[in-house]
C-alpha positions as CSV (number, residue, x, y, z in Angstrom):
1,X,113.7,88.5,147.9
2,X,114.3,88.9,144.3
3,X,111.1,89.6,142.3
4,X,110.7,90.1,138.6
5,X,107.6,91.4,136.3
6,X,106.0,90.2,133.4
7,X,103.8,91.9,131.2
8,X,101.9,89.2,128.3
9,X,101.7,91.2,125.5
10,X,100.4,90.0,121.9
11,X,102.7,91.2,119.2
12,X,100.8,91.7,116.8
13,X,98.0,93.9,118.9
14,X,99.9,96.7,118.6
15,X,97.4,98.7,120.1
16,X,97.9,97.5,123.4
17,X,101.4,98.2,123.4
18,X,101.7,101.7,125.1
19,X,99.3,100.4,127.8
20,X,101.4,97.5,128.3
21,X,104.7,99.5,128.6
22,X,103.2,102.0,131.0
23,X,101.9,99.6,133.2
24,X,105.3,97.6,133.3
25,X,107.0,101.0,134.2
26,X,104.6,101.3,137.2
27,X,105.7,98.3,138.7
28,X,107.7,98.4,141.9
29,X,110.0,95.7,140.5
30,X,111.8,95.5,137.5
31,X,109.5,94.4,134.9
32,X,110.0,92.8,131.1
33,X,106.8,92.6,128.2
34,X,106.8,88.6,127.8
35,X,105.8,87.7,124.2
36,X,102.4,85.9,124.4
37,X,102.0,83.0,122.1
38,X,99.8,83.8,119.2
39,X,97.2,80.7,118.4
40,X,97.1,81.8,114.9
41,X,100.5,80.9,114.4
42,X,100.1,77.7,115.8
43,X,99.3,74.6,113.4
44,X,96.7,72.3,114.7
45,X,99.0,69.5,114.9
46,X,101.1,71.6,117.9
47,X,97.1,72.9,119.0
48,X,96.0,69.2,119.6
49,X,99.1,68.5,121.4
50,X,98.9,70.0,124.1
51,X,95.3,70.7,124.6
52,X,93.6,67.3,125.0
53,X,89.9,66.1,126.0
54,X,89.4,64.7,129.0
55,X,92.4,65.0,130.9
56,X,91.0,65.9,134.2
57,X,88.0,64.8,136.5
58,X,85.1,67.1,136.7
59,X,85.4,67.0,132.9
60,X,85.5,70.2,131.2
61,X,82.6,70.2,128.4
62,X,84.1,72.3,125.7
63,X,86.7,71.9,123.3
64,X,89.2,75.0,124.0
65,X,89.7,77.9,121.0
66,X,93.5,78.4,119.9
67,X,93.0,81.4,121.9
68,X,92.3,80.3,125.1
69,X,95.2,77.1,124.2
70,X,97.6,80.4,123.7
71,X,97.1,81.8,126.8
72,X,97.5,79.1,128.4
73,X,100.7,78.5,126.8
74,X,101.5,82.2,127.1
75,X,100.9,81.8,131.5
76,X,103.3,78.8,131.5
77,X,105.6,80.5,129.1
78,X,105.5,83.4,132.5
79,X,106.2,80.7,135.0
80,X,109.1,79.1,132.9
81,X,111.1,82.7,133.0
82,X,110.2,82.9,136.9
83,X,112.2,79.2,137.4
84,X,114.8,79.6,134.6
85,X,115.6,83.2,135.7
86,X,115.6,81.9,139.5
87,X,113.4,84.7,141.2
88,X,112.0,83.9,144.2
89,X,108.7,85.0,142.5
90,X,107.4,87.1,139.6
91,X,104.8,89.5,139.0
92,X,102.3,88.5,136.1
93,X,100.1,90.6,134.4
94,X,98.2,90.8,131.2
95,X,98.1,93.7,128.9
96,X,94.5,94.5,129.5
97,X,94.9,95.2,133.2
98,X,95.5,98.9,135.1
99,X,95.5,100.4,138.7
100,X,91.7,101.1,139.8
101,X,92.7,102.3,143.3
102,X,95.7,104.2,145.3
103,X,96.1,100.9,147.1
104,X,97.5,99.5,144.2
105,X,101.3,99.7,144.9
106,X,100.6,99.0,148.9
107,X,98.7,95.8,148.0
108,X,101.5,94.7,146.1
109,X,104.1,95.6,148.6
110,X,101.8,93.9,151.3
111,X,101.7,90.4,149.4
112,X,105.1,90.8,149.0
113,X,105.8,91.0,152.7
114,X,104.3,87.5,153.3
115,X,104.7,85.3,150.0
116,X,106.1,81.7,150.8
117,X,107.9,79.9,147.5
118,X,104.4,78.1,146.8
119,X,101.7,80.7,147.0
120,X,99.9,82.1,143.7
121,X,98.8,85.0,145.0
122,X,95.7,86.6,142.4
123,X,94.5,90.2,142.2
124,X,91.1,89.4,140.9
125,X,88.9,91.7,139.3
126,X,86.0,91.7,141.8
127,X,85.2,91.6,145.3
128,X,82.6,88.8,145.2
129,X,82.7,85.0,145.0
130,X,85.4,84.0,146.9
131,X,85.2,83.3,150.9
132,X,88.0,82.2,153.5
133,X,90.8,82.5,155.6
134,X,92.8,85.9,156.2
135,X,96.4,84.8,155.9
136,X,98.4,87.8,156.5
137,X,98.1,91.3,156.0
138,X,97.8,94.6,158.1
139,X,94.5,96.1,158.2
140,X,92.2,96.1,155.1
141,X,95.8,95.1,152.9
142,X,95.8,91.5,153.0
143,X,95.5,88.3,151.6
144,X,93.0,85.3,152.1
145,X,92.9,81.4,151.1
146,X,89.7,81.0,149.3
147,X,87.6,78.0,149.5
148,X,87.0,78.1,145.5
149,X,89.3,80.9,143.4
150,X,87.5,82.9,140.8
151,X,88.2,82.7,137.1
152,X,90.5,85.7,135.6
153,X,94.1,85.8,135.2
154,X,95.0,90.0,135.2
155,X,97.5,90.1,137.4
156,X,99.3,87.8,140.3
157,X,102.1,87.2,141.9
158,X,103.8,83.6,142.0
159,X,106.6,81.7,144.2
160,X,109.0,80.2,142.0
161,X,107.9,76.4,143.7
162,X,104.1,77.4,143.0
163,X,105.5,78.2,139.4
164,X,107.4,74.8,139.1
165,X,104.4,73.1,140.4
166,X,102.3,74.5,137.9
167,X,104.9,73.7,135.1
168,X,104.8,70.0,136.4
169,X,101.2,69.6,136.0
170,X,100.3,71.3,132.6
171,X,102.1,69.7,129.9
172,X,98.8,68.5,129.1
173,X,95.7,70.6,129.4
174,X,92.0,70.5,128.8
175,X,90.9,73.4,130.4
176,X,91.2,77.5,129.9
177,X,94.4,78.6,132.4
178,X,91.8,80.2,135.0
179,X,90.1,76.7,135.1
180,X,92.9,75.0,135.8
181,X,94.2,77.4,138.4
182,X,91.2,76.4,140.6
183,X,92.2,72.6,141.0
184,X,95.0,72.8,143.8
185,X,95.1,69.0,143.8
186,X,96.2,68.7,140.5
187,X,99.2,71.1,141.0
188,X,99.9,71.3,144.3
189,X,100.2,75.5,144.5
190,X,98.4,77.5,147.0
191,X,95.8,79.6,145.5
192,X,95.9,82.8,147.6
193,X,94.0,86.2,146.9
194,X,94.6,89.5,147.6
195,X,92.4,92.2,149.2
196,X,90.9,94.8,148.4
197,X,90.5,94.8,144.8
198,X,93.1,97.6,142.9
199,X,92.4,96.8,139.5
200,X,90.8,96.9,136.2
201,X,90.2,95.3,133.4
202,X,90.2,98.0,130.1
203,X,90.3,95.4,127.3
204,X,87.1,97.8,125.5
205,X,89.1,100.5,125.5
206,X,91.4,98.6,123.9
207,X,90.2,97.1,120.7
208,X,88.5,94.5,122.9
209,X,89.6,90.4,123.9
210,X,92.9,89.3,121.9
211,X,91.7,85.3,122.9
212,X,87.8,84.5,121.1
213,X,87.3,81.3,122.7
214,X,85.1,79.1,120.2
215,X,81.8,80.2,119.7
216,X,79.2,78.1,121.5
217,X,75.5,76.7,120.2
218,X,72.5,77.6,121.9
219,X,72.5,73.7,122.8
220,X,76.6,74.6,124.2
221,X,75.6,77.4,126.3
222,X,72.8,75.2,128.3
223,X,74.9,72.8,128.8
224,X,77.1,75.3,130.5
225,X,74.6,76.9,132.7
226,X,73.7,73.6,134.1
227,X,77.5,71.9,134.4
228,X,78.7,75.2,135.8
229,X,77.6,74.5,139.4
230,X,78.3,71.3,139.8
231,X,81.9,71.4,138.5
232,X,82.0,74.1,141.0
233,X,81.1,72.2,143.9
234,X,83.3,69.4,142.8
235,X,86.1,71.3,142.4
236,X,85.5,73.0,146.0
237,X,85.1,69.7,147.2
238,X,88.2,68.3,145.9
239,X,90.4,71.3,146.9
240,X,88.8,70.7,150.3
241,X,89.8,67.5,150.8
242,X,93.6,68.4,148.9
243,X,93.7,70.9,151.9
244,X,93.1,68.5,154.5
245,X,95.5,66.0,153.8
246,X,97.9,68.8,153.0
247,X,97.4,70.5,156.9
């Protein structure tokens, strides 16, 4: 199995760049930094292409920040190398991420060891919120199928069919990349996750977030807080269902 890595890394936050490197260097695969698309270079005509309202059902309630449309961009810019390069999967990580256990390199070789061509395999950042399924593994190395995936895109690991699927179903996009991740039906990837948790997210010691989504209203942020849940449910439900018909 051939497996590349990619490391997102802003230009133009230079300070981020020596944690970036390192990190790629640590990687039991070969491993690349992958330009990330800047928003602020983007004009809003190319912005409002590609990130549209009200392309999806549950609708998302907030126009996205050229941020979060760049990182986007910058994820799907990851899964384009992993099919043109023809890997059977690729290593993804952003350049805020590093090790938080000796388990780190094991997990990785342990996801490895069972990865099909259309798993999406996430290293999240916390061991809470998500329920389901071991799928394979030995001992407390393993990986599970949630019933609803967390938000957070640090690091994962991605067949290069789960990467073509992806591809397929986001040249549109009215969501943040996380979001999206979540609705299996729309893209057709699994959406695995592995266990137990082996990293971190050091962004603070960093300079802080490269993305600023927009800045919300009071008015914005209880909307939120009340939508939250029940696009939750819905999207449970929906991948639910996706699964059945997909057994």
């Amino acid at each position: 199995m051939t497996i590349h890595g990619y490391v997102i890394h802003l230009e133009r936050a230079t300070d981020r760049r020596r944690q970036a490197e390192a990190f790629a260097a640590m990687l039991p695969m070969p491993a690349e930094m992958l330009e990330a698309v800047d928003g602020r270079a983007m004009t809003p005509a190319a912005l409002r292409e590609r990130a549209r309202r009200d392309v999806h059902t549950p609708r998302y309630p907030f126009p996205l920040g050229n941020g979060e449309i760049a990182c986007f961009l910058s994820h799907r810019r990851a899964w384009q190398a992993i099919v043109d390069a023809g890997h059977d999967a690729g290593l993804i990580a952003e350049d805020d991420v590093a090790p938080s256990s000796p388990d780190f390199l094991p997990l990785i070789d342990a996801v490895i060891a069972g990865i099909q061509p259309g798993d999406f395999v996430r290293f999240p950042l916390r061991d809470r919120g998500e329920r389901g399924p071991r799928m394979w593994g030995v001992g407390p190395l393993h990986v599970i199928e949630p019933y609803l995936p967390t938000l957070k895109t640090q690091m994962q690991i991605v067949g290069r069919e789960a990467a073509r699927l992806l591809l397929a179903a986001s040249e549109t996009f009215d969501r943040p990349v996380d979001s999206y991740m979540q609705m299996q039906w729309i893209h057709g990837a699994r959406m695995l996750s592995a266990r137990p948790i082996v990293i971190r997210e050091i962004d603070g010691q960093l300079g802080g977030s490269v993305i600023h989504p927009r800045r919300r209203t009071l008015v914005d942020r209880l909307v939120h807080e009340v939508q939250r849940p029940l696009i939750r449910l819905a999207v449970r439900q929906a991948n639910e269902r996706w699964r059945r018909k997909s057994a």
